[in-house]
C-alpha atoms as one frame of an Amber mdcrd trajectory, in Angstrom:
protein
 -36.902  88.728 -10.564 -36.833  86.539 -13.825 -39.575  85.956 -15.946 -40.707
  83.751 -18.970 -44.311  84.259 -20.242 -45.952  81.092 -21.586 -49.200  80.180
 -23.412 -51.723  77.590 -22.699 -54.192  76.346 -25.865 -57.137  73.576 -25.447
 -59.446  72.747 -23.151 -57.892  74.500 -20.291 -60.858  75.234 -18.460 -62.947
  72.335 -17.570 -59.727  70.016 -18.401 -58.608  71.875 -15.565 -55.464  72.198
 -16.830 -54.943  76.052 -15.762 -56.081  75.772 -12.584 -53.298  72.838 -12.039
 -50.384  75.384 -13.929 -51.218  78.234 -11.455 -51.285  76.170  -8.434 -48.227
  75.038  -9.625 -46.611  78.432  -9.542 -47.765  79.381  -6.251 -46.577  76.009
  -4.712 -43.013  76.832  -6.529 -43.114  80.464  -4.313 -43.371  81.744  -7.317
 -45.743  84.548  -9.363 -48.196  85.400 -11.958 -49.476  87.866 -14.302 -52.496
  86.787 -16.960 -51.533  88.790 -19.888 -54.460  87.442 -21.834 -57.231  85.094
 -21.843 -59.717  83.649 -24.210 -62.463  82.031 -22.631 -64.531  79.277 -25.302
 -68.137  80.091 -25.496 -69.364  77.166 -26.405 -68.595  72.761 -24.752 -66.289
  72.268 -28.092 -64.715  76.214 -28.218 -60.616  75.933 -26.802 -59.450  78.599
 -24.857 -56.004  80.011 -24.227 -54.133  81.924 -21.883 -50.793  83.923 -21.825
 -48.903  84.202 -18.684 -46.060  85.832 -17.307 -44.523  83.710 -14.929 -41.775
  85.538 -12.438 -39.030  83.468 -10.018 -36.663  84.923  -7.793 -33.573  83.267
  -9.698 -33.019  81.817 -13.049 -32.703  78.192 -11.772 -36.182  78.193 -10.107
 -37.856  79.582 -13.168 -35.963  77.112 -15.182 -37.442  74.472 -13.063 -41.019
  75.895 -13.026 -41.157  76.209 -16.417 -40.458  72.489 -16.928 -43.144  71.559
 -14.452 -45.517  73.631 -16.568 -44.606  72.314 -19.893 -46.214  68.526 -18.719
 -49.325  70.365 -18.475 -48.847  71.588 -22.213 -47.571  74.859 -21.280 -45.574
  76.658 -24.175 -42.605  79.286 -23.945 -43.510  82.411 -25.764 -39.716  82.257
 -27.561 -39.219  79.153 -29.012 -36.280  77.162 -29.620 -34.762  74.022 -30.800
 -34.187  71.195 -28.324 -30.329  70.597 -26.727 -28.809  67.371 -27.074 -25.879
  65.250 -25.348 -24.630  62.191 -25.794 -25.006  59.493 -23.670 -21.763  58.471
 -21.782 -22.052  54.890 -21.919 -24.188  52.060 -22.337 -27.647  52.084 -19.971
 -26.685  55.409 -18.872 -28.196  58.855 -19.489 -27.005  62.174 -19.719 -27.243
  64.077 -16.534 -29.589  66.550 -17.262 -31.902  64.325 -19.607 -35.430  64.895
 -20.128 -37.618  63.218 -18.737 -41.060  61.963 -20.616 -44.490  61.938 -19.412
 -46.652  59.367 -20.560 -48.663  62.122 -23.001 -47.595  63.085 -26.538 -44.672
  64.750 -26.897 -42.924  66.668 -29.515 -39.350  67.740 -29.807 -38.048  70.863
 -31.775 -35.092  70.708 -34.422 -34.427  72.970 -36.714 -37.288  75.111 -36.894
 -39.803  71.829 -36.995 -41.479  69.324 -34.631 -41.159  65.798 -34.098 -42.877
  63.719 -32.360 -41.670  61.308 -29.597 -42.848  57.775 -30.483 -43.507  55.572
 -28.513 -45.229  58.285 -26.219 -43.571  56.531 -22.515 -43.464  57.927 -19.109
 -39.893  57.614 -17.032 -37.846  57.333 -20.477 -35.391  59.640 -22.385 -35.624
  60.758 -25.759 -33.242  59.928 -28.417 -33.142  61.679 -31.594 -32.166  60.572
 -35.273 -30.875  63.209 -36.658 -30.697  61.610 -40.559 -34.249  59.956 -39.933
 -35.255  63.269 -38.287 -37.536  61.003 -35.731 -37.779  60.965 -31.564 -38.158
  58.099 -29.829 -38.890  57.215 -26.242 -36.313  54.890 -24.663 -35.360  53.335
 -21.517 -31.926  52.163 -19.685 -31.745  48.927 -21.189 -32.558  50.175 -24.745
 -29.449  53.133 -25.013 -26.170  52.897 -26.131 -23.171  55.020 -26.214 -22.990
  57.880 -28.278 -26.720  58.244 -28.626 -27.942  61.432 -29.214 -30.255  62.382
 -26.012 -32.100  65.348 -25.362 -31.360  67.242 -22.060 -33.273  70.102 -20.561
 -36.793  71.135 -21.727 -35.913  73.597 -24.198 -37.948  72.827 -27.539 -39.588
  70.545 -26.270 -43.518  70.247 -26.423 -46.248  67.902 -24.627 -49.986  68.147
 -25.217 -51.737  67.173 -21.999 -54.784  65.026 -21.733 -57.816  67.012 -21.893
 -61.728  66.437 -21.050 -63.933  64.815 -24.088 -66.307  67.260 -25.208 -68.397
  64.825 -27.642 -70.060  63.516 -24.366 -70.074  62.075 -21.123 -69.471  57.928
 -20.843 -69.724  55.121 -17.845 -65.713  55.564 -17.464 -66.099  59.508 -16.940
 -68.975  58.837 -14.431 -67.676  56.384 -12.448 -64.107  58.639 -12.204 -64.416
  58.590  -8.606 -64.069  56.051  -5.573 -67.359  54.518  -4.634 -68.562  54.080
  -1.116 -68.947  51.178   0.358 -72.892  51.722   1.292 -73.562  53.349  -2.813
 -75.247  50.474  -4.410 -74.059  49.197  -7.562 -75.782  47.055  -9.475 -76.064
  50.066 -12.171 -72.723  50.720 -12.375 -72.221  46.584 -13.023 -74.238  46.521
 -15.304 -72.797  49.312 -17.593 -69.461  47.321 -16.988 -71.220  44.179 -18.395
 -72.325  46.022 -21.247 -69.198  47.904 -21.890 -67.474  44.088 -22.485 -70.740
  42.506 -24.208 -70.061  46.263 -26.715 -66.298  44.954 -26.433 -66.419  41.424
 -28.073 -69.447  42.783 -30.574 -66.630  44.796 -31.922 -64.053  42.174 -31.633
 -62.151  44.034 -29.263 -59.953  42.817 -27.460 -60.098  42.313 -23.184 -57.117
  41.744 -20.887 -57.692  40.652 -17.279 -55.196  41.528 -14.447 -55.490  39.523
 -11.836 -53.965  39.169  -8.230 -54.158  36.044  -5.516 -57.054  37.421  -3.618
 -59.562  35.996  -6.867 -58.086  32.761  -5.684 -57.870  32.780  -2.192 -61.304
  34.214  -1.432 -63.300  31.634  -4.042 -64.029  34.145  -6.412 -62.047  32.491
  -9.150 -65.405  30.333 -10.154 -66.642  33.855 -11.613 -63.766  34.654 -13.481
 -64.173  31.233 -15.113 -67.116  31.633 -16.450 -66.472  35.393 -17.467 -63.664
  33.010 -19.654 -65.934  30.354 -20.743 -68.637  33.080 -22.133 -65.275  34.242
 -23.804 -65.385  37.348 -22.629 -61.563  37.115 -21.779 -58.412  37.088 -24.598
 -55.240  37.620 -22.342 -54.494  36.884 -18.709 -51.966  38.993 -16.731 -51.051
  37.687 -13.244 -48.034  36.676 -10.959 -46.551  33.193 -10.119 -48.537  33.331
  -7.270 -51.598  33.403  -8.878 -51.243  30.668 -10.655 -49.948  28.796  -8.422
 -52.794  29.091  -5.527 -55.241  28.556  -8.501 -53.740  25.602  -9.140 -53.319
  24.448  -5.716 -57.086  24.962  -5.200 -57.543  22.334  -8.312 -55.347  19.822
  -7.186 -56.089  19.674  -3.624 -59.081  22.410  -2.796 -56.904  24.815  -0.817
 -54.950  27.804  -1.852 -51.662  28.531   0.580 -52.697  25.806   2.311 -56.594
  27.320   3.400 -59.733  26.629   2.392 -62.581  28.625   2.177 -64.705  26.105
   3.075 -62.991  24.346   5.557 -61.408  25.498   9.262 -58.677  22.647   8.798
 -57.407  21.965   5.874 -55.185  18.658   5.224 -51.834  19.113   3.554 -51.770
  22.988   5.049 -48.707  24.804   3.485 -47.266  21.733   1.485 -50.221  21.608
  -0.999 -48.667  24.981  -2.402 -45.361  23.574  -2.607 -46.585  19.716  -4.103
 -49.207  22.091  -6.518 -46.019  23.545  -8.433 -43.763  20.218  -8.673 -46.896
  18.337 -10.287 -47.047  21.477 -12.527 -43.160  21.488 -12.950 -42.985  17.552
 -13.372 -45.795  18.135 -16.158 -44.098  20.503 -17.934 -46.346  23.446 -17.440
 -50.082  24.318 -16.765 -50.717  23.969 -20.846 -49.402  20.250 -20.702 -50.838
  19.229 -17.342 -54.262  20.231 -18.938 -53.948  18.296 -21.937 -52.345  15.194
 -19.623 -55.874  15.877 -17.357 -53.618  16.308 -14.876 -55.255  20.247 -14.342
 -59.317  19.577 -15.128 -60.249  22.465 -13.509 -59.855  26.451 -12.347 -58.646
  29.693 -14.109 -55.865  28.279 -15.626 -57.201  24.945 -16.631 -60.298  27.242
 -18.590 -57.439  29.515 -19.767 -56.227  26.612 -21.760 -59.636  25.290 -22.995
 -60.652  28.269 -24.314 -57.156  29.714 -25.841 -56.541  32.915 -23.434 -53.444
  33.838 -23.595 -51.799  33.903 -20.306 -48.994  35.935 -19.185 -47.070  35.143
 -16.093 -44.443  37.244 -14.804 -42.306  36.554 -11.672 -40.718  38.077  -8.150
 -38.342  37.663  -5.364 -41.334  35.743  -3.194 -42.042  32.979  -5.555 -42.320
  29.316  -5.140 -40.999  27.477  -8.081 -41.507  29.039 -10.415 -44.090  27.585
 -12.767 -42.900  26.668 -16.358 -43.396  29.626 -18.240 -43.079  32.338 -15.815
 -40.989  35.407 -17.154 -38.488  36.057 -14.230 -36.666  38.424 -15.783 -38.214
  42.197 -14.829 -36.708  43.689 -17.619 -38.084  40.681 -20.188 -41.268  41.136
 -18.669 -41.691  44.935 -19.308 -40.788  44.021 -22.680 -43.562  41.077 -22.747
 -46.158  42.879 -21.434 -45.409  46.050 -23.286 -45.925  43.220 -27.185 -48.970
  41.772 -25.745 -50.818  44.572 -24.755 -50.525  46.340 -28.471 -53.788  45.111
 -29.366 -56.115  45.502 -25.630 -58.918  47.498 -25.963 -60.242  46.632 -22.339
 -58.255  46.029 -19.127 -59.839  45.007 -15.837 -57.415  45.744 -13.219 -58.270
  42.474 -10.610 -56.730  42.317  -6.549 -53.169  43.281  -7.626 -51.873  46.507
  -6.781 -48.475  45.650  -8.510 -49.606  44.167 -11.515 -52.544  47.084 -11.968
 -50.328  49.807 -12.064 -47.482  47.861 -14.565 -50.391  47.483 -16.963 -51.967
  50.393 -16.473 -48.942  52.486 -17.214 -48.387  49.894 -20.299 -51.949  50.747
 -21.132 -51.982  54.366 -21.270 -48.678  54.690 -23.226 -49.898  52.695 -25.850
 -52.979  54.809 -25.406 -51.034  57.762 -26.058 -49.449  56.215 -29.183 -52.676
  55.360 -30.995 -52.202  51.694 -30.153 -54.801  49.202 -27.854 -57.842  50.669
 -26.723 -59.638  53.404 -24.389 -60.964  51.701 -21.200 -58.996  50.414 -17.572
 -61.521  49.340 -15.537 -60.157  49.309 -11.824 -62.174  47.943  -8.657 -59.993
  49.838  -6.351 -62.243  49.224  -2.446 -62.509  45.908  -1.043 -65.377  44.479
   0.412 -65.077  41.128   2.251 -65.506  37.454   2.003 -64.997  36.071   5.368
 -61.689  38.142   6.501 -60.880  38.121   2.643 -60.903  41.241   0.975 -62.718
  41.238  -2.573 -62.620  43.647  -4.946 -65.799  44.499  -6.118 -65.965  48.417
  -6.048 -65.363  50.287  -9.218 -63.146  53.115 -10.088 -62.223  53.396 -13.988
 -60.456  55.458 -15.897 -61.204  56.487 -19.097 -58.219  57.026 -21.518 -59.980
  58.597 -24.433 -57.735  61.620 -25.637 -58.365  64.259 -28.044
């Protein structure tokens, strides 16, 4: 048998990060000795825990141990991070490390330095002469950059519990049935944004199609109107069916208020060459050509809109980043300053920006709440997200 003992500091306990490193041991086949535990008396006391961890080769406990060290655990002996050099441009080392999207520090020469940006599915290159760690993807290495591989020296501090109190976001942590009422629960939502723009913070709404097609965009206008909205994230598509519904009162060719609808299918396709011919949804408002819907009251009221693109779209409209890689990068600038997300009827787009979110969460940038309806109800045979789930980011 090999072993490695490792500590665990923090809110280990009702974080529930110990329970999650021992399960993890047993689900590796693997064993456990608790050498010592402290126990915090008190909501804000940390605990800690030493544990001897045993695998029945060196290349399972080598794998363990990395598996424990995203949920903060630390390696009795340690030692400074290894490094490679990546072979070629866009391309890793084989054995790279991979980040989480928590903070992370590496080890070199006897000290620690954090990984900024903190960014999940990256590498981490290392400055040597600058003696900083930063958080890269494909796209952003070269040749010859210094990369760390394996998981030796280095460190990540896992989210843990609050302990200064309990909030809506920590509450509402959980899916909602469909018979729960929640009018409550809206209402702390509408108070967490009217709290929001008191503090000039700044809100980001994610929306999908489904706002459009199921005639729920009239609400979302007015949530922009009562400017309760700074930056729109969406798709093509969304735009496009919300523009539709302006120009001709159907959205993919349906209405919701109509069995028949005239024009079926080619109101989509005529929607995006007026927008095209205009030279976007900003000058097709100011040419009244667009006097109405989300995008027309995006305009009006100065909301920034995002629009980023896919292998399904129509078009696209003027100012659509098609470029996936562009977009990360977009999205990534313009959600620096978001204090508030509300994840709309996109699956897709919810979990882009909610990774975005959290990472610049984890780096002290944009704010602390995702709010995420996550269980449809219905309009007609429509699904509309109404149901809340939300996450709150808040990390100490």
């Amino acid at each position: 048998m090999f072993s490695e003992t490792i500590e665990l500091r923090g809110h280990i306990i009702d974080s529930l990060i110990l329970p999650k490193v021992l399960d993890q041991i047993l689900t590796h086949g693997a064993n456990f000795k608790i050498g010592e535990i402290k126990i915090g008396k008190k909501r804000a006391d940390q605990s800690f825990a030493r544990i001897e961890v045993s695998a029945e080769t060196s290349e399972a406990l080598d794998e363990l141990i990395l598996r424990l060290r995203q949920h903060g655990a630390e390696v009795d002996k340690r030692a400074d991070a290894q490094i490679a050099k990546a072979p070629a441009d866009g391309v890793f080392p084989r054995d790279f490390y991979v980040t989480t999207n928590q903070q992370t520090f590496v080890r070199f020469d006897g000290k620690e330095i954090e990984v900024r940006p903190a960014m999940m599915n990256s590498a981490i290159v290392v400055d040597r002469k600058r003696r900083s760690a930063r958080a890269v993807k494909f796209f952003d290495v070269s040749k010859g950059d210094e990369i760390v591989v394996g998981h030796q020296g280095v460190r990540v501090v896992p989210v843990q519990r609050s302990t200064s109190r309990t909030d809506l976001f920590q509450f509402i942590n959980a899916i909602i049935d469909a018979d729960e009422p929640k009018s409550a629960i809206i209402r702390e939502l509408a108070g967490e944004l009217q709290r929001a723009r008191a503090a000039k913070g700044k809100v980001a709404v994610v929306a999908g199609p489904a706002i459009v097609r199921t005639g729920a965009g009239q609400h979302l206008v007015r949530l922009i109107e009562s400017r309760y909205v700074d930056r729109l994230f969406a798709g093509n598509a969304f735009a496009a069916y919300d523009v539709e519904r302006a120009l001709f009162g159907t959205s993919l060719g349906m209405s919701s208020e109509l069995a028949f609808a005239r024009g079926g299918h080619e109101n989509l396709m005529r929607a995006v060459n007026v927008i095209r011919e205009a030279g976007g949804i900003a000058a097709a408002a100011q040419k009244k050509i667009l006097t109405g819907g989300i995008m027309h009251a995006c305009v009006r009221h100065n909301v920034d809109i995002v629009l980023t693109g896919s292998i399904r779209d129509e078009g696209p409209i003027p100012g659509v980043t098609t470029d996936a890689i562009e977009a990360q990068k977009v999205m990534r600038e313009k959600l620096a300053d978001v204090t508030h997300a509300l994840l709309l009827a996109t699956i897709q787009h919810s979990l882009a920006v909610a990774f975005e979110e959290i990472d610049q969460q984890a780096n002290g940038n944009g704010g602390g709440s995702v709010i995420e309806p996550r269980e449809p109800a219905t309009y007609g045979d429509q699904p509309v997200y109404g149901n809340a789930k939300s996450k709150n980011a808040d990390r100490k």
